[in-house]
C-alpha positions in Angstrom: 126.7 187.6 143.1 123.3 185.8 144.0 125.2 182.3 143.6 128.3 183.5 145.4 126.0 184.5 148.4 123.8 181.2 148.4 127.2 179.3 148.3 128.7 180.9 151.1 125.1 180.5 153.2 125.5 176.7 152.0 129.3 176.4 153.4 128.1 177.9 157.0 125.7 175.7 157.6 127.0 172.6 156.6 129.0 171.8 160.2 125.4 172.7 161.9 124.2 170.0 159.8 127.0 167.5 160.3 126.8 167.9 164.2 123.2 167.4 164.2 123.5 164.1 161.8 126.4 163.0 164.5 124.2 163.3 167.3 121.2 161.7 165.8 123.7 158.8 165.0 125.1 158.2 168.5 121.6 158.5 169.8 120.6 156.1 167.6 123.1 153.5 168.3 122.7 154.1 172.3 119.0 153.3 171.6 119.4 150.0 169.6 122.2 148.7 172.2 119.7 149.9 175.4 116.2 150.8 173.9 114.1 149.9 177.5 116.7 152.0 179.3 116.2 155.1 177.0 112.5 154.4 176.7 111.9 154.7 180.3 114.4 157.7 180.4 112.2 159.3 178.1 109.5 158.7 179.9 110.4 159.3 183.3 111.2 162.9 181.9 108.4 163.8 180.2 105.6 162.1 182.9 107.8 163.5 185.7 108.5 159.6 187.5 104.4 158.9 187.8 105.6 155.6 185.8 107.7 153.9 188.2 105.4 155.6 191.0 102.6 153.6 189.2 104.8 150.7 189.5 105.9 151.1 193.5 102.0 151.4 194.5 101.0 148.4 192.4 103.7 146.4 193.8 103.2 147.4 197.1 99.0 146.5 196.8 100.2 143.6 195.7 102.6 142.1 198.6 100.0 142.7 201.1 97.9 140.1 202.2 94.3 140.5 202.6 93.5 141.2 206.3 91.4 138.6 207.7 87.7 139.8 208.5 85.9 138.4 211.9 82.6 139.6 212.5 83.4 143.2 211.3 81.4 143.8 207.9 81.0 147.4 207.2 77.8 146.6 206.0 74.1 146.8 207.3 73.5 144.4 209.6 70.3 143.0 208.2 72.7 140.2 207.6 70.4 137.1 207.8 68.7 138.8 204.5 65.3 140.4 206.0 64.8 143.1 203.5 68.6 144.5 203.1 68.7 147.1 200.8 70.2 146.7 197.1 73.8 146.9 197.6 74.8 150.4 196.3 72.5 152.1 199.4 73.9 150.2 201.6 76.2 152.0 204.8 74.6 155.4 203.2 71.8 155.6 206.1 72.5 156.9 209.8 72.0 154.0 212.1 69.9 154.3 215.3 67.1 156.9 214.8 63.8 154.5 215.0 62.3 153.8 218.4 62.5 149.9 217.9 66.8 150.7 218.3 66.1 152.8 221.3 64.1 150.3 222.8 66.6 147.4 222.3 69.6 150.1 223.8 67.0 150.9 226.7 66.7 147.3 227.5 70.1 146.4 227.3 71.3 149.5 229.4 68.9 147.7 232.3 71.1 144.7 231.6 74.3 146.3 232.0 72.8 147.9 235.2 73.9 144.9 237.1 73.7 146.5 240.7 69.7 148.0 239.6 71.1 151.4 240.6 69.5 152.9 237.4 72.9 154.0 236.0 75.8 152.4 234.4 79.0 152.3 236.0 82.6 151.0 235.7 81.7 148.7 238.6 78.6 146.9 236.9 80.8 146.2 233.9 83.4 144.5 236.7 80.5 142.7 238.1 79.2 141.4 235.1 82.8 140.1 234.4 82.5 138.3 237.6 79.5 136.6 237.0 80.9 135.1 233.7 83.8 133.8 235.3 82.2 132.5 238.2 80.4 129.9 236.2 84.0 128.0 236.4 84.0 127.6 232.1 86.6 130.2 232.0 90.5 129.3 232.8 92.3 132.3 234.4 93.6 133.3 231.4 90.4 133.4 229.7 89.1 135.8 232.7 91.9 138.0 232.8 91.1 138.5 228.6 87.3 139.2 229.7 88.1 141.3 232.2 90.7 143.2 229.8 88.5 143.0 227.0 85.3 145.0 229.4 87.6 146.9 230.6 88.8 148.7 227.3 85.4 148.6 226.4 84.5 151.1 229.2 87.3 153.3 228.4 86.6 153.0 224.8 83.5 154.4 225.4 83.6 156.6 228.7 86.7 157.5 228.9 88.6 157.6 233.0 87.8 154.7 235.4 86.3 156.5 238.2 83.7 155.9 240.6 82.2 158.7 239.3 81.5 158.2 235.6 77.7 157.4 235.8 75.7 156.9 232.4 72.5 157.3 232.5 69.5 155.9 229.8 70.1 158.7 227.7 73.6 158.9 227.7 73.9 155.3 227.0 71.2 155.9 224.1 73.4 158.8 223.0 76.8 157.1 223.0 75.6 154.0 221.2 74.2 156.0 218.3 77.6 157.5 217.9 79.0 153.9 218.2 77.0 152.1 215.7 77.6 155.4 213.3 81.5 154.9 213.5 83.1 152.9 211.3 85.5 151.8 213.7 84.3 151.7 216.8 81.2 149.6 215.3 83.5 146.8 214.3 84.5 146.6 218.0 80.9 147.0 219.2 80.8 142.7 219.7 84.4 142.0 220.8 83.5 140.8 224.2 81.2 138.2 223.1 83.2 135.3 222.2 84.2 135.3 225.9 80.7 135.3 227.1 80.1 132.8 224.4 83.4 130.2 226.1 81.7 130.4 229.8 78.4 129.4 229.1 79.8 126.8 226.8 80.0 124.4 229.7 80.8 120.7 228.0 83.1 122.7 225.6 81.4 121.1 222.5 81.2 124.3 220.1 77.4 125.1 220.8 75.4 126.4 223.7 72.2 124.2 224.3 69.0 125.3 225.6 70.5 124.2 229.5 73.3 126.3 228.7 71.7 129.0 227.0 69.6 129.4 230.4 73.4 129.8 232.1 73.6 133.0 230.3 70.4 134.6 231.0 71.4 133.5 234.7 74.0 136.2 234.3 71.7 138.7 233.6 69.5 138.2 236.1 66.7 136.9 233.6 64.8 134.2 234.3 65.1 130.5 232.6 61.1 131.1 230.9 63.1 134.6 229.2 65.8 132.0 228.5 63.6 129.7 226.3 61.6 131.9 224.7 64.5 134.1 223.4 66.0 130.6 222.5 63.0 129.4 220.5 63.0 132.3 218.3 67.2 132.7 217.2 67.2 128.7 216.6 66.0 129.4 213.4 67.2 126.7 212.2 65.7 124.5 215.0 68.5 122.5 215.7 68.7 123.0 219.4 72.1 124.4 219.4 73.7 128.0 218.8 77.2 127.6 217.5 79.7 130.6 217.8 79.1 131.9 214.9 76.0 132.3 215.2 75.9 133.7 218.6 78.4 136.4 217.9 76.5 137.6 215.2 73.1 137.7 217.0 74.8 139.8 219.4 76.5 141.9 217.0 73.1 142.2 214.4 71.4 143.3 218.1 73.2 146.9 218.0 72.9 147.2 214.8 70.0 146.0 213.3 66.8 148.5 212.9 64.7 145.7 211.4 62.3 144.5 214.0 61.7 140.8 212.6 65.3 140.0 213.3 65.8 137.5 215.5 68.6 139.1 217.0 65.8 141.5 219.1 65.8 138.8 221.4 69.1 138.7 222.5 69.6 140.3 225.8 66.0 139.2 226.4 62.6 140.8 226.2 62.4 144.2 225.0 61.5 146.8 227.5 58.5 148.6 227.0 59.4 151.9 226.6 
């Protein structure tokens, strides 16, 4: 009886068996004639697609061109070397808490002051436009730029254009630190300079002499002695010219720079007192 019952258990499941051993064998064929289209099959449904989601973000970092970088480095501005801190500190500090960067905003807030009304207004930043372009090194175009580029400055910073909008010393001082603090709007901080830079270039040769070094100052109502000290120190290299390079990044390096033997101090001329 024992035999008779294993028999019959034996004849049951022998079609289990033979449909299983079918389906093994028609997988196994499918694999050999397509084995990268069943491996990724596989794949995709046990990882849940993060393969070819892998493979879209790689090949979408990789079509993209770098961006080209102008004067924008994310880094501390201590560019020129002076004791710039090891690499993985750097951009971890808040900018613009020592009174050596409140000075330098002070003094270039009395810059900017154009009409020595003791406030800051749309209508200095227009005047100060005017200036530049009246030195006749600027084509219309060029101008019309400037003009745009101080322009979107001011509302980048203060909002409306109204008569109205007055910054004071500490308002400037308190906008600027949120400026040089912002990743983005720090990388705009310089973007008028190159224009500044083309109308005091007055023989159009790339670099800004002494002479024409003094044109600039001019436009600030500084005097030509201001001009050539301030000159004498940020030719470090002594060559008697400033390309514009080098001028952009003075300019930029003054706004954000807390290191008091850069150069860059010197830019907007001498440093107010207090």
């Amino acid at each position: 009886m024992a035999f008779a019952l294993l028999r019959n258990c034996v004849r049951s499941t022998l079609p289990l068996w033979e449909r299983n051993l079918s389906s093994v064998a028609v997988f196994s064929s499918v694999n050999q004639l397509q084995p990268e289209k069943t491996h990724f099959a596989a794949v995709g449904k046990v990882k849940s697609g993060l393969v070819s989601t892998s493979v879209r973000n790689y090949a979408s970092k990789s079509s993209k061109p770098e961006p080209e970088r102008a004067y924008d480095s994310d880094s501390d501005s201590d560019s020129d070397g002076e004791n710039k801190p090891p690499r993985k500190f750097r951009g971890s500090r808040e900018r613009g808490n020592t009174e050596f960067w409140r000075r330098k905003m002070r003094t270039l807030h009395g810059v900017l002051d154009v009409n020595n009304d003791g406030v800051i207004s749309y209508d200095d930043f227009m005047l100060l436009t005017k200036k530049f372009g009246e030195l006749g090194h600027l084509d219309a175009q060029a101008q019309e730029e400037f003009r745009q580029i101080m322009e979107n400055t001011w509302v980048q910073q203060w909002g409306e254009i109204s008569p109205y909008k007055l910054v004071t010393v500490e308002q400037y001082l308190t906008e600027m630190h949120h400026v040089v603090n912002d990743k983005d709007l720090k990388k705009k901080v310089h973007q008028f300079l190159p224009y500044v830079y083309r109308a005091v270039d007055k023989d159009r040769s790339g670099s800004i002499s002494l002479n024409e070094f003094k044109l600039f100052f001019r436009c600030l109502d500084l005097t030509d002695e201001d001009a050539a000290v301030s000159f004498a120190v940020i030719d470090k290299n002594g060559d008697g010219q400033i390309t514009l390079d080098e001028f952009v990044k003075l300019g930029r390096d003054f706004f954000l720079s807390e290191n008091e033997t850069n150069v860059s101090r010197l830019f907007w001329g001498p440093l107010v007192e207090h």
